[in-house]
N, C-alpha and C positions, 0 to 999 in steps of 0.2 A: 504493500500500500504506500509505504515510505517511496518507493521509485514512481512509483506511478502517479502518485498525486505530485512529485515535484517535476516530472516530465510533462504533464498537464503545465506545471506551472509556469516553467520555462518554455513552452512553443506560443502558449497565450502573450508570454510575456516577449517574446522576441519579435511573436508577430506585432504586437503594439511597439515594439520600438521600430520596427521598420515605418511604421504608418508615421509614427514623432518627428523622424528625423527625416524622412521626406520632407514632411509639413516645415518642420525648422531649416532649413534649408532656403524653400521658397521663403518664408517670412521673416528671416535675417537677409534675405539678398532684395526684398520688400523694403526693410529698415532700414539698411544700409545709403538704397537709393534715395527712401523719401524724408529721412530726418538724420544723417551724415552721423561720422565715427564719435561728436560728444555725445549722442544722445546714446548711442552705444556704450561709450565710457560712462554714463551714469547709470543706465540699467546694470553694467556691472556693478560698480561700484556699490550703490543700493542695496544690490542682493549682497555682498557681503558685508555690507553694518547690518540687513535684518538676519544673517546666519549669525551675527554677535549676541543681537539682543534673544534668538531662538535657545542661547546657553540657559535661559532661565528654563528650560525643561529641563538640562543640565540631568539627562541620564535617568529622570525618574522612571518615564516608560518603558525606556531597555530592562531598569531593575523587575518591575512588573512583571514585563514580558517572559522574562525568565523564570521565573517564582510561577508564570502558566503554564510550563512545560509538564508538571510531573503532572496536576490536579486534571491539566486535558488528557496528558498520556493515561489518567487513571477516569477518567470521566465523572470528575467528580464537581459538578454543576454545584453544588455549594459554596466551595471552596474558591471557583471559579467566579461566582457572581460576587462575591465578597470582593476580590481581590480588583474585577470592574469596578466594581461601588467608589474604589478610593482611585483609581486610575479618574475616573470622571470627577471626581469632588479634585483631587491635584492636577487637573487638566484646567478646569476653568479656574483656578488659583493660576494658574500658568499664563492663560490668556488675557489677564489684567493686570500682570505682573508686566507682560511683556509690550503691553498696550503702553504702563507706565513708564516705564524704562525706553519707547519708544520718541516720547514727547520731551523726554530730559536730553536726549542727543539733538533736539532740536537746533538750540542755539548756540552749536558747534560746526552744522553742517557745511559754514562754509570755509572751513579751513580745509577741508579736502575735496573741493569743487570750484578750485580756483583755477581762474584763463577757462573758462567756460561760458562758451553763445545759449546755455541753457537755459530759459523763462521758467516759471513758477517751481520754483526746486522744490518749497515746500508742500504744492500741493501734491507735485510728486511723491514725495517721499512718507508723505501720509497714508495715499494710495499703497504704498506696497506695505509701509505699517498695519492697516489694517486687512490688508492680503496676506500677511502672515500672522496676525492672531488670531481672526475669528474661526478659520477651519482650527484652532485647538480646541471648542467646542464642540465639535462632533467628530473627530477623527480618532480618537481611543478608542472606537467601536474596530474600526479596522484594521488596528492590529489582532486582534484575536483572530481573523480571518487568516492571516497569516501563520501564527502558532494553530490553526488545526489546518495549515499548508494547500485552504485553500482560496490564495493570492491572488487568483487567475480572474477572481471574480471582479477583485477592487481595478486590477489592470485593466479589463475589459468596458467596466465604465468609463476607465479613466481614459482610454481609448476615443471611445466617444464624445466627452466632450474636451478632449482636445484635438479632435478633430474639428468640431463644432467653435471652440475659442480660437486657435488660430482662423481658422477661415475668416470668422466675423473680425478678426483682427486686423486680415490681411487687405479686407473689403473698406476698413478703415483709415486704412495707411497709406490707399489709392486714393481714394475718396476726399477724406479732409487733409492728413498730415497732422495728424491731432494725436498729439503723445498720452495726453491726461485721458482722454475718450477709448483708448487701446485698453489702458490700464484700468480704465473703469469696467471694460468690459471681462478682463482676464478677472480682477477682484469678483466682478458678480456671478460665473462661472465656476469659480474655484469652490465659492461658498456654496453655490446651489447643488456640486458635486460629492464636495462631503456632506450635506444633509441625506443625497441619496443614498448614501454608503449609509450612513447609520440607522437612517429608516429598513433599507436590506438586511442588513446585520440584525438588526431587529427582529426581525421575519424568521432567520434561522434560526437562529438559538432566541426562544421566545423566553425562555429560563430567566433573563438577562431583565426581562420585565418584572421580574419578582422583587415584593417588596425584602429586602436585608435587614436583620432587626442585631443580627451577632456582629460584632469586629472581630477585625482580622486578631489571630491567636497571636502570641509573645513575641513567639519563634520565627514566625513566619516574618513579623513586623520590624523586627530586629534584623531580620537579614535584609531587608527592602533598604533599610536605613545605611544597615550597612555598605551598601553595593554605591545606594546612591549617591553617598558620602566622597564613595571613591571613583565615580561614572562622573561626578561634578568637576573633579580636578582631571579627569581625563578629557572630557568634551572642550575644556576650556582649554586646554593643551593644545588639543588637535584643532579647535579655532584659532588658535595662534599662529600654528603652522599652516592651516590649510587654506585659511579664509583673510587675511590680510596681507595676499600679494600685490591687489588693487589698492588695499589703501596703501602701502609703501609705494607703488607705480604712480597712483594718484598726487601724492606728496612729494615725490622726491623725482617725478619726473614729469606727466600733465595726464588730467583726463584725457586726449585722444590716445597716449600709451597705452589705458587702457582698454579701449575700443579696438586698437590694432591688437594688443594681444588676446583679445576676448573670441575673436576669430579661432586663432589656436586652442584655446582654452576649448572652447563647442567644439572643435574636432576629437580633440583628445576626449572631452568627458563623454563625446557621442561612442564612441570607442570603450568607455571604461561602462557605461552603463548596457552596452552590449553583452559585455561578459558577466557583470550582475545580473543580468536577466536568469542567469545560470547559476551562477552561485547565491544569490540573494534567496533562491530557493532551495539549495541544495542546504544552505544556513539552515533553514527551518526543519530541514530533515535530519541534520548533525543534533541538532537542537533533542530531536526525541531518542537520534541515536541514544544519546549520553544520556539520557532518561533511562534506556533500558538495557543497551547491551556491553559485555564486556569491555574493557580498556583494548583487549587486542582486536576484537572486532574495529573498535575508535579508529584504532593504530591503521590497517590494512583498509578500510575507507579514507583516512587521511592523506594515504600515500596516491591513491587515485586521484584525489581530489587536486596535489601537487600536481600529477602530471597534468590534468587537464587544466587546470590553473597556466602552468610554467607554456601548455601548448599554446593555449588561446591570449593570454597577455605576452608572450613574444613574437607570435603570427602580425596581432594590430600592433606590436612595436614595431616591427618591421613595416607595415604599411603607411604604419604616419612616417616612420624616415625617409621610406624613398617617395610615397605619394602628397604628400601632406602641402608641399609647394608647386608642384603642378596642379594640384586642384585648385588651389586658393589663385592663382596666375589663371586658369580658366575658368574659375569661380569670378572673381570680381574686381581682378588683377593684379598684375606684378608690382605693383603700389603698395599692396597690403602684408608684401611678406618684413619679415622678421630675419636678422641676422641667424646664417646657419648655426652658431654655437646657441641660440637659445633652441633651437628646434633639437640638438642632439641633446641637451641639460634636460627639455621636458619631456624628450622620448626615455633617456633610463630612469628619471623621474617615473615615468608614468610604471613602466617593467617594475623596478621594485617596489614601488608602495603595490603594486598589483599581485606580486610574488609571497606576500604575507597574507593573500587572503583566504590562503588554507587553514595556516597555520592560528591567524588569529580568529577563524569561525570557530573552530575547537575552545580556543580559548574563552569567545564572549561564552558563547552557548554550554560550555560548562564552569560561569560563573566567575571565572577570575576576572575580579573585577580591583578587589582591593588590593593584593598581593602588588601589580605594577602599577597604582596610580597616580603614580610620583613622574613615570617616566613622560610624559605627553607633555607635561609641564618642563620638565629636564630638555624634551627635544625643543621645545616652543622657545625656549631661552636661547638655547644654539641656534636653532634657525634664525632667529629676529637678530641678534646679534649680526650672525656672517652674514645676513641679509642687507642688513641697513647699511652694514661696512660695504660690502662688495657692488651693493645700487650705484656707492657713489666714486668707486674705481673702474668698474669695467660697464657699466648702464644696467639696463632691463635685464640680461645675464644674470648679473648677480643674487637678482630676488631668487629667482630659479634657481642657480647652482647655493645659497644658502640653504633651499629648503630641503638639496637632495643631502647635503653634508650633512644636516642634524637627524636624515633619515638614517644614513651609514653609521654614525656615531651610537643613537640611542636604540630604538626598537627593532635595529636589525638585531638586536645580539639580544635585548630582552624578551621581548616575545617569545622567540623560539624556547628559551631559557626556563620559564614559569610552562610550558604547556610541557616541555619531553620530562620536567623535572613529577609534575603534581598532576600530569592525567596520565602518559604514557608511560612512565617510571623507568624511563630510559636513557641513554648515553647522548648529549646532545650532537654528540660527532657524527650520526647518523645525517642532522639536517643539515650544518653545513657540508659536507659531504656532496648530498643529495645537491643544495643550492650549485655549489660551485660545478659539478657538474653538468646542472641544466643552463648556468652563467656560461660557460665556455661553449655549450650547443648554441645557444641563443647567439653568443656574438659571433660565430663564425657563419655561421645561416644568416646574420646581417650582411655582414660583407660581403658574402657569396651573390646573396641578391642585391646588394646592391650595386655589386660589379654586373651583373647580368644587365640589369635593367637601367646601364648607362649605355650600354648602345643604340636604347631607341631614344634618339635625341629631337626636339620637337615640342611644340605647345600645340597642335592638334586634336582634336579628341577622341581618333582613331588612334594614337602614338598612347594618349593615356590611358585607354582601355586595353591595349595590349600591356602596357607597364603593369597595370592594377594587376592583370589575367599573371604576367608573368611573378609578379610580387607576392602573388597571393599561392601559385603553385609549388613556387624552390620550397619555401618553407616546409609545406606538409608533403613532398616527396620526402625532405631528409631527413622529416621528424617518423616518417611511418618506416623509414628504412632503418630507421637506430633502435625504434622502441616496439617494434611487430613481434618482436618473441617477450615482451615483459607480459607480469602477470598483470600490472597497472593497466597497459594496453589491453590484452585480451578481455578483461571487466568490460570495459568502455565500450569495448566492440559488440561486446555479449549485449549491452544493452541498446545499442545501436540498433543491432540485428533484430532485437526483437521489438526495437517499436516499427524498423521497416515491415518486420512480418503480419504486427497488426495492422499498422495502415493498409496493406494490401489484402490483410481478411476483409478488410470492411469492406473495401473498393470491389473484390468480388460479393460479398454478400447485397451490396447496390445495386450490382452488375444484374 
């Protein structure tokens, strides 16, 4: 059931990103043309002062989410509704906290919105204020959907109306050139989206309507506290490092930097959230693993999971390095690229924070939370540091190459460190081992292909679809030629084989 409800989850959820990033595509090459790169650099920008002020969730619903593992794995609707009851009561504590905290950045906004042609910044920036609190009142319903892994549902709405929000957006963009009117309309789709989701959620587990007269037990409320104590110094860690590139780009260099790199940024994260479509579900199935079966079972799922992990985040490393500037050159042209050393800083950038996310689903989903949550904070200090130092030696580089240094420095070596020591009870020489071997396939399968794929030389878009065709084959020739006899491989394939053989049951049972 565990394979089959996350193979569900990941073909629903891949076919919604394909439908996404069509849409994103048109409607960045829309914005581009009808309100130029500041208003680009403010949309970035914005979105990461509200991923600041969203710290005020600051890990409470991960800790939840986890604490739902056994009571679902045991069906224990009780225990379950209890633990909703306080998810929704610190949910809307959440959504007025962050409503408050919104309105006190106020009048600071413009120290990082300077040399900008941009008009009404604050009513901007209100707009996406209250597009990021108000779906915190209905959106704890949809996690639970996810913890009994099935995702495909919330994806599938979500599908529709953002089909439905971009269009009307793009219809807007032709139409007036009205940035506030976009915004107003992605705001009142967002909300109107999660109300469906939690009236749905409603629907299936009706349990969820019952009135709660008990609190949650000691034990249970002691470990919530606990986790979340140490989820709080880690979210704010990883906003440190993850979500204030733009404001050091914005500051130390001007809003259209931002806008130029934000390009890259939607390439890369279209890319990172392809591969989540796969692992974001296989999480939730690690998730009941570790609820029920052995550490060695953990162990021999984990090691699958690396390979598929190491194949699919080295494949799209590979493709943003060699395709990433001919698209963007017949995307919306040669104007908008970026020095090559930030495109190679964000391609192994992108590989190894992608490369831990075996290692660390193991880790959330069975609970270690306090044991590292010093480290997020430990990297967020190094990053900001060689960040702010190196913005103002070598340019826009340096944010980048700061944040991949505090990656190598801190949570390469601790992660692995806390998961081989307290779930696998193992040598950790196996992982690096394992790393270093898939690092040396990975970078010589770069070169390889990218020595290939400099002979079609050209900005046509017969020359780039042949690159793409050729970029995207070297790779999984010389990954299926190295890895065809492992047992990792063989799994993968097993599972392959048998969802092709179902789809072709069906198609004759159709037939």
């Amino acid at each position: 059931m565990r394979v089959k409800n996350s193979i569900i989850n990941i073909s629903v959820g891949i076919g919604n990103q394909l439908i996404i990033t069509a849409l994103s595509f048109f409607s960045r090459t829309v914005f581009i043309n009808t309100l130029g790169l500041d208003y680009l650099g403010i949309n970035g920008l914005f979105t990461n002062v509200l991923a600041m002020l969203s710290l005020a969730e600051a890990g409470i619903g991960s800790s939840i989410i986890y604490s739902l593992y056994k009571p679902v794995a045991e069906n224990d609707e009780h225990k379950i509704n209890v633990l909703m009851k306080l998810y929704k009561k610190t949910y809307r504590i959440i959504a007025g906290v962050i409503l408050l905290l919104g309105l006190m950045v106020l009048p600071f906004l413009h120290l990082f919105t300077k040399d900008t042609s941009v008009t009404n910044l604050y009513v901007i920036y209100l707009l996406f204020l209250l597009n990021t609190a108000i779906p915190y009142l209905f959106t704890y319903r949809t996690n639970l959907l996810n913890v009994y892994q099935k995702g495909y549902i919330a994806t599938a709405i979500f599908s529709v109306s953002s089909i439905l929000s971009t269009s009307l957006k793009i219809g807007i963009l032709y139409q007036t050139q009205n940035y506030i009117m976009y915004l107003v309309i992605d705001s009142t789709i967002t909300i109107i989206n999660s109300a469906i989701l939690f009236y749905v959620v409603g629907r299936m587990y009706p349990f969820l309507k019952k009135k709660v007269l008990s609190k949650l037990d000691p034990e249970s409320k002691g470990n919530i506290l606990k986790n979340v104590k140490a989820i709080v110094l880690q979210n704010i860690g990883t906003y440190l490092i993850y979500s204030t590139d733009n404001l050091i780009i914005s500051y130390y260099v001007n809003v259209a930097a931002v806008g130029l790199y934000s390009n890259y940024f939607m390439l890369i994260e279209i890319c990172r959230t392809f591969i989540n479509q796969v692992f974001n579900n296989i999480y939730y199935s690690i998730g009941n693993l570790v609820a029920k079966e052995s550490k060695e079972t953990i162990f021999n799922v984990y090691k699958v999971t690396m390979l598929l992990n190491f194949w699919l985040y080295s494949l799209f490393g590979i493709l943003l390095f060699v395709m990433i500037e001919p698209f963007i050159t017949l995307w919306i042209g040669s104007q908008f690229l970026m020095d090559k050393i930030v495109l190679i800083v964000l391609v192994i950038t992108f590989y190894e924070r992608g490369m831990r996310n075996s290692i660390s689903a193991v880790k959330t989903t069975a609970g270690i939370f306090h044991e590292d949550r010093y480290v997020p904070l430990c990297q967020a200090a190094v990053n900001l540091a060689f960040s702010i130092v190196l913005v103002q030696q070598i340019g826009i580089a340096g944010v980048f190459l700061g944040t991949l240094i505090s990656a190598m420095l801190v949570p390469f070596w601790t992660t692995p460190y806390f998961v081989y020591k307290k779930i696998f009870q193992k040598s950790i020489y196996h992982y690096f081992m394992s790393y270093s071997y898939y690092a040396v396939i990975g970078v010589a399968t770069c070169l390889a292909t990218s020595y290939m794929t400099s002979f079609l030389d050209g900005h046509s878009v017969g020359v780039f679809v042949l690159k793409a065709a050729l970029a995207f084959t070297v790779p999984n020739i010389i990954y299926m030629s190295l890895f065809y006899k492992s047992a990792e491989f063989k799994y993968l394939l097993g599972i392959s084989l048998g969802i092709f053989g179902r789809f072709q049951g069906k198609k004759k049972v159709a037939a």
